[in-house]
C-alpha positions in Angstrom: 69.5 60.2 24.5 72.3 62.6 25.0 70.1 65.0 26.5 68.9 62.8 29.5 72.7 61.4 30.1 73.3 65.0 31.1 70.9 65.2 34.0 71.8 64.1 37.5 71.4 60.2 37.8 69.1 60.6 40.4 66.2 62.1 38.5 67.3 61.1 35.4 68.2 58.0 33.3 71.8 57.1 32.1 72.7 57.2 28.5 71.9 53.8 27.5 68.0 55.2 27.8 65.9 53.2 25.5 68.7 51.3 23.8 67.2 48.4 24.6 63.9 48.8 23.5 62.6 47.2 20.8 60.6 48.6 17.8 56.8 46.1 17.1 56.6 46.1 13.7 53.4 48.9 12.4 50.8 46.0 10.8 49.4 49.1 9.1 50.1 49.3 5.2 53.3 47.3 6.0 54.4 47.9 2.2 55.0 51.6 2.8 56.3 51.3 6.5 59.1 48.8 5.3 62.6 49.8 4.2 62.2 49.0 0.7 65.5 50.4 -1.2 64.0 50.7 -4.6 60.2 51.7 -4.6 58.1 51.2 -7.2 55.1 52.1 -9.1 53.9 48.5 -8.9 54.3 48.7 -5.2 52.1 52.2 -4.9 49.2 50.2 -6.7 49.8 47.5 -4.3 49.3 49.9 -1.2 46.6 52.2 -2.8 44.7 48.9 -4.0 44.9 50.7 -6.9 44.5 47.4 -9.2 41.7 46.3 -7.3 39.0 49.3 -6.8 40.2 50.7 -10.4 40.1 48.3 -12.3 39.9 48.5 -15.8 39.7 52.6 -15.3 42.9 53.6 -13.6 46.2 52.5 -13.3 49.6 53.7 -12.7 51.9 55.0 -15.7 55.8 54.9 -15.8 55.7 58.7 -14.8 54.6 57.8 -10.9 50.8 59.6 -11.9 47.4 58.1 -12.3 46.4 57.0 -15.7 42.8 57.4 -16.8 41.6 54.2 -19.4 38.7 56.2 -21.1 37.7 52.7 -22.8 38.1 50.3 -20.0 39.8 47.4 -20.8 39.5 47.9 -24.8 42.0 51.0 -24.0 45.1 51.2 -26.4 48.6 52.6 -24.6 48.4 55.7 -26.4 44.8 56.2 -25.5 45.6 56.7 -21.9 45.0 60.5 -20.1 47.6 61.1 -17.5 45.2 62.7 -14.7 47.7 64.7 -13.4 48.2 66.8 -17.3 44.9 67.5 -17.0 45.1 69.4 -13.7 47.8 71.2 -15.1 45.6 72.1 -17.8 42.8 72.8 -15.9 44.7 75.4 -13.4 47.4 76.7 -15.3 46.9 80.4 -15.5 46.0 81.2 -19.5 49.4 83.2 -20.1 50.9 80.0 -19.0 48.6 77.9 -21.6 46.2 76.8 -18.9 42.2 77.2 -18.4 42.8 79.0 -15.1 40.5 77.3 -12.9 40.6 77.2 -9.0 40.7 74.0 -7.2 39.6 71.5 -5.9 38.2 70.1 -9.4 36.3 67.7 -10.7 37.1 66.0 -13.7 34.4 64.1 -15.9 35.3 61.8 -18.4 32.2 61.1 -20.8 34.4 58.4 -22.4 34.5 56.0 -19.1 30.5 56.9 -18.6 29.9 55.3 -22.1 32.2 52.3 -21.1 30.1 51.7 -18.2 26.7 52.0 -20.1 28.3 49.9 -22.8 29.5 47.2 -20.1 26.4 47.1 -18.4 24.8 45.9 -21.8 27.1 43.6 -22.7 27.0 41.8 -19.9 23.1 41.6 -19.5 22.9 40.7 -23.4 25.9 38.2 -23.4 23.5 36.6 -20.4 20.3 36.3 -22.3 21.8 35.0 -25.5 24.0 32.3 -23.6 20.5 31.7 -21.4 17.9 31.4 -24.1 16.4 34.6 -22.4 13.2 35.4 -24.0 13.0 39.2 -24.4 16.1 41.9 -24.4 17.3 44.2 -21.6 16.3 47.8 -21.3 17.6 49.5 -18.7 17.6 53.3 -17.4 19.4 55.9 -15.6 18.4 57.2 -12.0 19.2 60.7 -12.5 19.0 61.2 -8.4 22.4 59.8 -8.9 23.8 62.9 -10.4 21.8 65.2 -12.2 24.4 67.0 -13.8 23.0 68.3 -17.2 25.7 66.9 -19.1 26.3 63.9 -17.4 22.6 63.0 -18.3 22.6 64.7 -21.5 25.6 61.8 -22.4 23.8 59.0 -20.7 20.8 59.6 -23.0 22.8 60.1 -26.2 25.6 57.0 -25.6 21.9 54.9 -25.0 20.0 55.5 -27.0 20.8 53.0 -29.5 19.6 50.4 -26.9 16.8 51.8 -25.5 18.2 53.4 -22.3 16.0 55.3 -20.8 15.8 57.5 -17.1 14.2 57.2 -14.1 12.6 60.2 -12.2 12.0 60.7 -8.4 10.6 64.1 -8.6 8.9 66.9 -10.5 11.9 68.5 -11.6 13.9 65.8 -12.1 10.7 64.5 -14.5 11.1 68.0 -16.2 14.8 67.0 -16.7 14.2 63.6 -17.7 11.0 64.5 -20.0 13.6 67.3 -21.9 16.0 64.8 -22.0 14.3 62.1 -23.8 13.2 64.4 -26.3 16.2 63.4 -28.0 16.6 59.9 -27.1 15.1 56.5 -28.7 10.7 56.4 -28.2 11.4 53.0 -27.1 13.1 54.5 -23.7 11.3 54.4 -21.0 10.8 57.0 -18.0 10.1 55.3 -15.1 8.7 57.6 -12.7 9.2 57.0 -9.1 8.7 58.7 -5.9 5.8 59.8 -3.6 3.3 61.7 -5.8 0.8 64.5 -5.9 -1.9 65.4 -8.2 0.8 68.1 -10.4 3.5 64.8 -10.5 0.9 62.4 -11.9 -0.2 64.9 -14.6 2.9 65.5 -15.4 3.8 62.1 -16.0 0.6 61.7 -18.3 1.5 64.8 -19.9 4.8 63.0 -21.1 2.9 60.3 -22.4 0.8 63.1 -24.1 4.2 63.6 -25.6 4.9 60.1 -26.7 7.3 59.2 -24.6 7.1 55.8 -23.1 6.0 56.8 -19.7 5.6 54.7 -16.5 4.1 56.0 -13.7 4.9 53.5 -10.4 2.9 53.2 -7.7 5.2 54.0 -4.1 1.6 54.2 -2.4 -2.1 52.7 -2.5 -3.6 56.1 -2.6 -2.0 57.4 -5.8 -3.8 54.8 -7.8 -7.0 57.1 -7.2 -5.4 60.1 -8.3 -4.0 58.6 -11.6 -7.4 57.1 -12.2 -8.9 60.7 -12.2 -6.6 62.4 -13.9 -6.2 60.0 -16.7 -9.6 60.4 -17.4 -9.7 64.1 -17.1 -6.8 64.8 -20.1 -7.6 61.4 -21.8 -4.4 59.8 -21.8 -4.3 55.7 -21.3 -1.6 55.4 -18.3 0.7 52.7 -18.3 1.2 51.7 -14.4 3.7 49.9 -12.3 4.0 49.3 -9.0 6.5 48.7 -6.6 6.3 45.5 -4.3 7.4 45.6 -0.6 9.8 42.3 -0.7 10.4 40.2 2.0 14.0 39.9 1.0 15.9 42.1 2.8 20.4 42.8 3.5 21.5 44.3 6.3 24.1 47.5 7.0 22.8 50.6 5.7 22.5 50.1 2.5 19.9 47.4 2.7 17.8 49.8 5.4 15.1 50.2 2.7 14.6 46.8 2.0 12.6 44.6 3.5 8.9 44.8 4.6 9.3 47.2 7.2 10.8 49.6 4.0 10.3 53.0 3.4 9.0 52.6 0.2 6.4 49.6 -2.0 3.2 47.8 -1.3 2.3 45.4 0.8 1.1 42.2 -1.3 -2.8 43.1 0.6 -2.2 46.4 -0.9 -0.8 44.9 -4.1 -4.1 42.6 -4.2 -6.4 46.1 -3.7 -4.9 47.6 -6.6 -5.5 44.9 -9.3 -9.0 44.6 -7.8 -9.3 48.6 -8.1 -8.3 48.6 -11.5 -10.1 45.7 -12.4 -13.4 47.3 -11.9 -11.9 50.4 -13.1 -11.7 48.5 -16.3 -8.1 49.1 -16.6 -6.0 45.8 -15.2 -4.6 46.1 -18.8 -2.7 49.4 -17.8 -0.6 47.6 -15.3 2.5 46.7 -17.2 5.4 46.9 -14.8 6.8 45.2 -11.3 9.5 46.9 -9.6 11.1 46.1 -6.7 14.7 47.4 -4.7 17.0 45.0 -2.4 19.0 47.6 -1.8 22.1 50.0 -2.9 25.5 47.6 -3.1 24.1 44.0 -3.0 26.8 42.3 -1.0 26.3 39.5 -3.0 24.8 37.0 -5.7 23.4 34.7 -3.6 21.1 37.6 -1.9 20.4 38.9 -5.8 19.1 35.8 -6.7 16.7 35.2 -3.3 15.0 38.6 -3.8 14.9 38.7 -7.8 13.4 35.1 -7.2 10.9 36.5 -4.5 9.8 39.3 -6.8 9.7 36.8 -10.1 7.1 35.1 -8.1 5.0 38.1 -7.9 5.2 39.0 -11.1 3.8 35.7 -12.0 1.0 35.6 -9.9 0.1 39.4 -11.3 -0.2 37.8 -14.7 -2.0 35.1 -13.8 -4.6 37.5 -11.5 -4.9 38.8 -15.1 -2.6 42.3 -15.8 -0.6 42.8 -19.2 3.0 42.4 -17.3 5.8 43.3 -19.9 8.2 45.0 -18.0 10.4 43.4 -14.5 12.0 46.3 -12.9 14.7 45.1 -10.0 16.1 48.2 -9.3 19.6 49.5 -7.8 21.8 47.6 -5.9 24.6 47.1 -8.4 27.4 47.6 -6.1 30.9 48.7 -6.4 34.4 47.9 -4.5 35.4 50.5 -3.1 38.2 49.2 -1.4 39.9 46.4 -3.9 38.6 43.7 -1.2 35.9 41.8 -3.5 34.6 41.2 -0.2 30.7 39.8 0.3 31.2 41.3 4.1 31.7 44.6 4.0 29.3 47.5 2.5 32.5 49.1 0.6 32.5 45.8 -1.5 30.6 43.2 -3.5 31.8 39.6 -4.4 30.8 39.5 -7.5 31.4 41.0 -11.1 29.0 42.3 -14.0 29.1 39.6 -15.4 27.8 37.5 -12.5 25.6 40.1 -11.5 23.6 39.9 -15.0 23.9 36.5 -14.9 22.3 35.9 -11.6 19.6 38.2 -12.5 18.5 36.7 -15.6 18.6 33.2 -14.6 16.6 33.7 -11.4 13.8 35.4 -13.4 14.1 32.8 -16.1 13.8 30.0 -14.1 10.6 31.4 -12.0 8.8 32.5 -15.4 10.2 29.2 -17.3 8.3 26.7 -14.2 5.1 29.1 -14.4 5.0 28.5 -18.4 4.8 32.5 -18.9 6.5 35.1 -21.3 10.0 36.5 -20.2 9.7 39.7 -19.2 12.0 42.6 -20.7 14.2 43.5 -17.8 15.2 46.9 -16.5 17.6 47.8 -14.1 18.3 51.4 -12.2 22.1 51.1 -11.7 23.0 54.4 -11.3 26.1 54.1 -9.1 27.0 51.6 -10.9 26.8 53.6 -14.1 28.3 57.2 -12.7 30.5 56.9 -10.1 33.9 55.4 -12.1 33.5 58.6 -14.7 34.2 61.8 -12.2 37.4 62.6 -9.8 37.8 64.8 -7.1 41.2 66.6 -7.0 41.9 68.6 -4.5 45.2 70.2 -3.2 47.7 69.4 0.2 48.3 73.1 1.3 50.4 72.3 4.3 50.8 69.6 6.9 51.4 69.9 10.5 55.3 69.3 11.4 56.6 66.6 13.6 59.9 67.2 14.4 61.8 64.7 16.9 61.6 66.1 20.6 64.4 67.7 21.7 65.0 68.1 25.6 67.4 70.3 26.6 69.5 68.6 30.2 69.0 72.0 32.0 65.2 71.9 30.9 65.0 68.7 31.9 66.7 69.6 35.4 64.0 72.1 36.0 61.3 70.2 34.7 61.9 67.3 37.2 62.7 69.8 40.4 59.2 71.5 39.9 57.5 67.6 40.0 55.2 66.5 42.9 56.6 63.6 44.2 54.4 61.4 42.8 55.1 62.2 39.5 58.6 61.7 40.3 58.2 58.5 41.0 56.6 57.8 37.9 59.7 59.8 36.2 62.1 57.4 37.9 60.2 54.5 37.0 60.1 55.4 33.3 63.7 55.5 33.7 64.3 52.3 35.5 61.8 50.2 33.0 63.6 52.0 29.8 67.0 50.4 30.9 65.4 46.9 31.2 63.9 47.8 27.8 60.1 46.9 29.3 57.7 48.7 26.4 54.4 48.6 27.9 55.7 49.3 31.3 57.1 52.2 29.9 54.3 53.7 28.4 52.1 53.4 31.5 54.2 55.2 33.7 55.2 57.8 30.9 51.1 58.4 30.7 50.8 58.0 34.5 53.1 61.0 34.4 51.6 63.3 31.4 48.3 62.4 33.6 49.9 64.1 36.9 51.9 67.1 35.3 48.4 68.0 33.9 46.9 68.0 37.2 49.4 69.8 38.2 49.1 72.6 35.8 45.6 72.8 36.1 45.7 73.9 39.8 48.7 76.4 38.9 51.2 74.4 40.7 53.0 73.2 37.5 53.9 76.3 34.6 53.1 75.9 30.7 57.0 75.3 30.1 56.8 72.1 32.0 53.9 70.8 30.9 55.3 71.3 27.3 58.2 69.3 28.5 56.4 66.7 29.8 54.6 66.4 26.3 58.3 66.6 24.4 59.5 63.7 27.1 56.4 61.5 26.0 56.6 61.8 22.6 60.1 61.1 23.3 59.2 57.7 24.7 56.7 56.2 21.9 58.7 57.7 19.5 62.1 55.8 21.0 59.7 52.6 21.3 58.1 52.8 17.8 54.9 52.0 19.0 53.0 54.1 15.7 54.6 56.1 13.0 53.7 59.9 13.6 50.7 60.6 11.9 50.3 64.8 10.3 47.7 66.2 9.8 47.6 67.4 6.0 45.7 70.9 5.7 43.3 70.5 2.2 41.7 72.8 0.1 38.3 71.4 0.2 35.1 71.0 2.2 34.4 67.5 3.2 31.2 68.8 3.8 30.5 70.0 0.2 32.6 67.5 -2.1 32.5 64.2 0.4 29.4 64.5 2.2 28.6 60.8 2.6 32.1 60.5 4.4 30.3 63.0 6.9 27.0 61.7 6.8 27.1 57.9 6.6 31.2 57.2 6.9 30.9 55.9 3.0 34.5 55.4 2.5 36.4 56.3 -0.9 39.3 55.5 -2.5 41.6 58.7 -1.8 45.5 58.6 -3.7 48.0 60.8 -4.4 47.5 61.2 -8.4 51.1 61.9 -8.7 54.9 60.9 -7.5 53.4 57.3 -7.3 56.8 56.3 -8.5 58.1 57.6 -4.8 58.0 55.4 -1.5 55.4 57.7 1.0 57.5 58.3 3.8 54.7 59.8 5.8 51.4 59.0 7.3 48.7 61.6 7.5 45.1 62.4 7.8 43.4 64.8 6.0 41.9 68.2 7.5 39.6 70.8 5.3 39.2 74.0 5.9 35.9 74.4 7.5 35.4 75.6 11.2 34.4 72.5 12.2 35.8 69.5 14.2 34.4 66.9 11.5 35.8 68.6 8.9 38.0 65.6 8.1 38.9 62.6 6.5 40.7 60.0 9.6 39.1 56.6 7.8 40.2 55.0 4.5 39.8 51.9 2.7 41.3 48.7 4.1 40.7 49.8 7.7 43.4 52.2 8.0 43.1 55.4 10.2 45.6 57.2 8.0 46.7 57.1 4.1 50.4 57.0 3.0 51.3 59.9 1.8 54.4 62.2 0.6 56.3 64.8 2.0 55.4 68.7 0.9 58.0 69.8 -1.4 59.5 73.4 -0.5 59.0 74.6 2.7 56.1 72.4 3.4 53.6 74.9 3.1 52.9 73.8 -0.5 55.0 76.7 -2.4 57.5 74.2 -3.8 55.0 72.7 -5.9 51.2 71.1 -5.9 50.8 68.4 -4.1 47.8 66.7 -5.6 45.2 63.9 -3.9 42.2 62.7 -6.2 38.7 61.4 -4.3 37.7 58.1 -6.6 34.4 56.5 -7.4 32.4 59.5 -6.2 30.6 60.3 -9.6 27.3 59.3 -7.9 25.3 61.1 -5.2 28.3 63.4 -3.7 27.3 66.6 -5.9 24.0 66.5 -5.0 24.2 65.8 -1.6 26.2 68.3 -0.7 25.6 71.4 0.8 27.2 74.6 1.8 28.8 74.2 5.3 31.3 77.7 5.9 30.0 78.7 2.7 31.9 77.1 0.8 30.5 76.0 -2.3 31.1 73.1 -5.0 33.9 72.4 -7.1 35.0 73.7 -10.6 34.6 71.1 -13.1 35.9 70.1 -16.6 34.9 67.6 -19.5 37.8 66.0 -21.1 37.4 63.4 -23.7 40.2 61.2 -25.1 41.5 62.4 -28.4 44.2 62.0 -30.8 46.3 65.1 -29.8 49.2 65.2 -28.2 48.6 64.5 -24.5 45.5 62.2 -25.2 43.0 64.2 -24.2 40.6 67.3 -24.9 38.5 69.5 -22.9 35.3 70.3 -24.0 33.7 72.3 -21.2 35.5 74.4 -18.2 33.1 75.7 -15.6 34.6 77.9 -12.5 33.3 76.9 -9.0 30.6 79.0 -7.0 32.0 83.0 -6.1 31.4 83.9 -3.1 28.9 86.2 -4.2 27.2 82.6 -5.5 27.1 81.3 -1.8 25.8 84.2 -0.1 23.2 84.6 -2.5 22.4 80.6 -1.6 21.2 82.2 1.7 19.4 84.8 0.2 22.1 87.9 1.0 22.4 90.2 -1.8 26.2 90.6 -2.8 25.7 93.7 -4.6 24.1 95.6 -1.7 26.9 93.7 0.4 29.8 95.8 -1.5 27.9 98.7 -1.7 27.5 99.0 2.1 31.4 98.1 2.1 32.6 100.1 -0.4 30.7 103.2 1.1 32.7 102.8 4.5 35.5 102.2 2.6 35.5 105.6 0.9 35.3 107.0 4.0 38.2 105.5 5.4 40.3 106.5 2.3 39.1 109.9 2.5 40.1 110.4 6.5 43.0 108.2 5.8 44.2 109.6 2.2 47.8 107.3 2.2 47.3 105.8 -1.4 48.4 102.7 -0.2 45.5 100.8 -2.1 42.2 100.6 -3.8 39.9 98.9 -0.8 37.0 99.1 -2.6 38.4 97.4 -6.3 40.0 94.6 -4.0 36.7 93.8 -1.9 34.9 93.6 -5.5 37.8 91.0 -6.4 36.8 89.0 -3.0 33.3 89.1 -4.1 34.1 87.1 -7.4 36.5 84.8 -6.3 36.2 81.0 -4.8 35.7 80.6 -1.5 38.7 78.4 -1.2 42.3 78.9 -1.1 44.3 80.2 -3.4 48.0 79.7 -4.4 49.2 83.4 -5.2 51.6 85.7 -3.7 49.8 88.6 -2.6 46.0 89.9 -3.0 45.0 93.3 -3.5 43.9 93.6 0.3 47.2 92.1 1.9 49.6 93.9 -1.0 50.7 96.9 1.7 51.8 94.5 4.1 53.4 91.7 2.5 51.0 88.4 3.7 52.3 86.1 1.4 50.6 82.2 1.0 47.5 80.9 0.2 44.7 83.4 0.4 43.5 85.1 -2.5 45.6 85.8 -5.8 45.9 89.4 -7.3 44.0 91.0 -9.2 46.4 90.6 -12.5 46.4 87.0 -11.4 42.5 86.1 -11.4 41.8 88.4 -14.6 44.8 86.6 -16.5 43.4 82.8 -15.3 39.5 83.5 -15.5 39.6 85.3 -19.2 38.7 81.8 -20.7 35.2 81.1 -18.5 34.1 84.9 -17.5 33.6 87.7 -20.3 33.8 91.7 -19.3 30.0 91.6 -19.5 29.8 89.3 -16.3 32.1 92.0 -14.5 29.8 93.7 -11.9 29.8 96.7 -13.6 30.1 99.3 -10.2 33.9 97.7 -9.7 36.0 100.0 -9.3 39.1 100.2 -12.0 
């Protein structure tokens, strides 16, 4: 502390200040906090968790970057994608052999979707053979999860050769699912969920007009009358299910729909009104299917097997009050482990694996249909997160991160600072001082807070000036700092809306598993949260896996605004729910996206499809403003300006055309045609050369507005 040693000993503390204090040891992500002299890739997966949440998908290759394992486990070494070539790839500029998309980017790979269909059907079949199950597995695809076209288009084609099929919670996503199946196996089936009108349930005859195998389930009493009536107006037989109201129930949110006080099901008095109502309706027979939901990520077996059980049992008794039950449908609730932890306690984790889970199921309706002397059912599942969420990353850029430099405190500022003190904070000064030299921690930080407290005080009734309360603050941060009580935490600045791309985050603190996808090889030397560029306070991401208020991360190459090169964080596990969810907070809109498959070529991989993110003039238009009478009204005063103001200095109304079609989010370019004349340099908007060069692959001349100017 060569600085204080300068001060007069009366106000201030001799030079052995703090050199007896001793440094508690940060119990948070030890691995990356600890002096390790050679760090290691091995030791990054260890502190991402990266060998427990991605497992058999990801990994870590001998370059430091994430490696994608299209086929899961069955992956061969020279089958791996290195995640962080496919950026490139994706946001290269085309004169530079890239695609020339904008981040942040999500990346779907169709080969990891068919891995976790393929899984998922092992696992259930591998469980009825070893069981002596009865009847065969058939499950389908909530397309709530993600309703991407593709994504959906691949679930139906990858299972179709075992009867998958999709389930429906709405009119459009019927229409989807009904288009869909068009080119899937008869045998599928559309389960049709959801509350329902008179238009749903005659479009879900409709399909079965169309021969696809169509369920229509029952969320309420009343919609039996309705599919009654409109069965018999178009003459088409219905096949019926109807979802029971279990007592079973798990708690945290997931399990808040559970349970009889759920949102959604029958009571089994209502359940006992509907077989009586079709009974004299002479249709019991149409009543095929029971389907019930625990709850999204069931913690555990043991509560899998009490509520399959539970529902097993009403099955039994519907067959024996004399419906044609074929089909047991129990639902979502195949969880995932978010975190690595395999932990039955926590709603980022379950304790249990595929395996187990089909295991569990099977047996527990066995066993219940087995002591009732009845027919097996065929068994369906909706695992949708389960089946999506491994197949799509988030990648999204570190821009710039907030600078912590060590305080420096100059002995003449110090001087000044200490004169201008009421006398009550300078006790607490000299008191700082005194339990520093007898190396007392805690005792330190109270008075040094007791002390920021006052010098506020004082500044707020003007007795105290800015300068001194900014010493007060460099004196503080000088004390924890000389203590070690925490590791400064930055703030990293990214190019992404939480609020668009991680909306459960926001919405219901769903945690994810966020890494760097490159320098893996490096130790992290810093510790950061992560800040998006929205206008808005809870526009960030301060909570990760394992408990940890901040995520070990790297420091910015160059001048730590980003220009010395990418520095590159990927969102995992978020393939269900998150693009669907989210909306358009600041205007800023979703992601671009590409399809990459794994392939023989060079670098493993292909893409297939390249879409560019929402323009600007896409957003606006999402809240009904019209971009082309926007520029038109823009470029209007614009030619007025250029015509008092005649200095050639640029084309306004070409550059506010350019603004129009880009992203809303940053972009890494010198200059853009509207900051060109004076030199603002970073990330804003690239150039006009720039954006034509990198967006000739995804946008033709035809899609150019055609009243840009030249």
């Amino acid at each position: 502390m060569p600085a204080l040693a300068c001060v007069d000993a009366s106000v201030a503390p001799p030079p052995t200040f703090f050199s007896g204090v001793g440094h508690p040891t940060n119990t948070i992500s030890a691995a990356a906090d600890v002096d390790i002299p050679h760090w290691s890739i091995g030791l990054s997966s260890t502190l991402y968790r990266i060998d427990g949440w991605g497992e058999p998908y990801f990994s870590v290759n001998c370059s430091g970057n994430i490696s994608i394992r299209p086929h899961g486990a069955q992956t061969l070494s020279h089958q791996e994608i290195d995640l962080l070539k496919v950026v490139k790839k994706a946001s290269d500029p085309k004169h530079s052999g890239g695609l020339g998309l904008q981040l942040p980017l999500i990346v779907r790979f169709p080969d990891v979707l068919k891995n976790r269909l393929d899984s998922l059907q092992a696992a259930f079949e591998s469980a009825i053979v070893s069981q002596g199950y009865g009847a065969h597995y058939q499950g389908v695809y909530p397309v709530k999860c993600n309703q991407d076209r593709y994504v959906v288009e691949d679930i139906v084609k990858f299972g179709s050769g075992f009867r998958f099929g999709l389930e429906a919670g709405s009119k459009p996503e019927l229409l989807l699912a009904m288009s869909c199946l068009c080119k899937g196996s008869n045998e599928s089936l559309l389960i049709c969920n959801g509350f329902k009108d008179a238009e749903y349930i005659a479009l879900a005859l409709v399909a079965r007009k169309l021969l696809l195998n169509t369920v229509i389930v029952l969320e309420q009493e009343e919609e039996l009358d309705l599919v009654i009536e409109i069965s018999r107006k178009i003459s088409v037989l219905p096949v019926i299910g109807l979802r029971a109201k279990l007592r079973t129930k798990h708690s945290g949110h997931f399990g808040s729909t559970s349970g009889e006080k759920g949102k959604f099901g029958l009571t089994t008095a209502q359940i006992l009104r509907v077989v009586k109502k079709l009974e004299q309706a002479g249709m019991l027979d149409c009543l095929q299917l029971l389907h019930f939901h625990i709850g999204s990520q069931i913690p555990s077996t043991t509560l899998l097997t009490d509520g399959v059980g539970e529902a097993a049992q009403i099955f039994a008794e519907l067959v024996r009050l004399g419906a044609n039950m074929k089909v047991v449908d129990i639902g979502g609730g195949l969880g995932l482990d978010y975190d690595g932890s395999k932990s039955t306690a926590s709603d980022m984790s379950v304790g249990y694996s595929l395996q187990e889970y089909a295991a569990a199921v099977v047996q527990s309706v066995k066993f219940v249909c087995d002591r009732k002397g009845i027919k097996h059912p065929i068994i369906c599942s909706e695992s949708g997160r389960a089946i999506v969420s491994h197949h799509s990353i988030l990648v999204f850029e570190a821009v710039s991160a907030s600078s912590y430099d060590s305080p420096e405190v100059s002995s003449l500022g110090l001087q000044y600072f200490v004169e201008r003190l009421s006398d009550d904070a300078r006790a607490d000064y000299r008191n700082l001082s005194a339990a520093a030299i007898r190396g007392e921690n805690e005792t330190c930080l109270l008075y040094a807070d007791q002390l920021k407290q006052k010098c506020v005080e004082q500044f707020k009734d003007g007795s105290l000036g800015i300068e001194q309360l900014a010493a007060v603050d460099e004196l503080c941060d000088l004390v924890t700092k000389a203590i070690g009580v925490a590791k400064p935490v930055q703030t990293y600045h990214v190019n992404l809306s939480v609020f668009t791309s991680i909306p459960d985050f926001w919405g219901i603190n769903q945690l994810f598993p966020i890494v760097p996808i490159h320098r893996l090889d490096e130790r992290p030397t810093k510790r950061g949260i992560l800040s998006d560029l929205t206008c808005d306070s809870d526009g960030k991401i301060d909570r990760f896996i394992g408990g940890d208020s901040s995520l070990p991360l790297h420091e910015l190459n160059g001048d730590g605004c980003g220009s010395g090169g990418g520095y590159y964080l990927g969102m995992f596990l978020g393939g269900a729910y998150e693009e669907a969810l989210g909306g358009v907070h600041n205007l800023f809109g979703g992601p671009s996206v590409v399809r990459v498959l794994q392939s023989d070529g060079p670098h493993s991989f292909a893409v297939t499809l390249a879409i560019p993110g929402p323009s600007c003039s896409d957003v606006l238009r999402v809240m009904q403003h019209e971009p082309e009478l926007m520029f038109q009204n823009l470029k209007h005063r614009a030619d007025e300006y250029l015509h008092q103001n005649d200095d050639g200095s640029m084309d306004l109304a070409s550059g506010l055309a350019q603004c129009f079609r880009n992203m809303p989010y940053l972009s890494p370019g010198l200059s853009c045609c509207l900051t060109a004349a004076n030199g603002n340099n970073g990330y804003y908007f690239c150039n006009a050369d720039g954006f034509t060069s990198a967006t000739d692959s995804v946008v033709s001349e035809d899609d150019q507005w055609s009243y840009c100017v030249a």
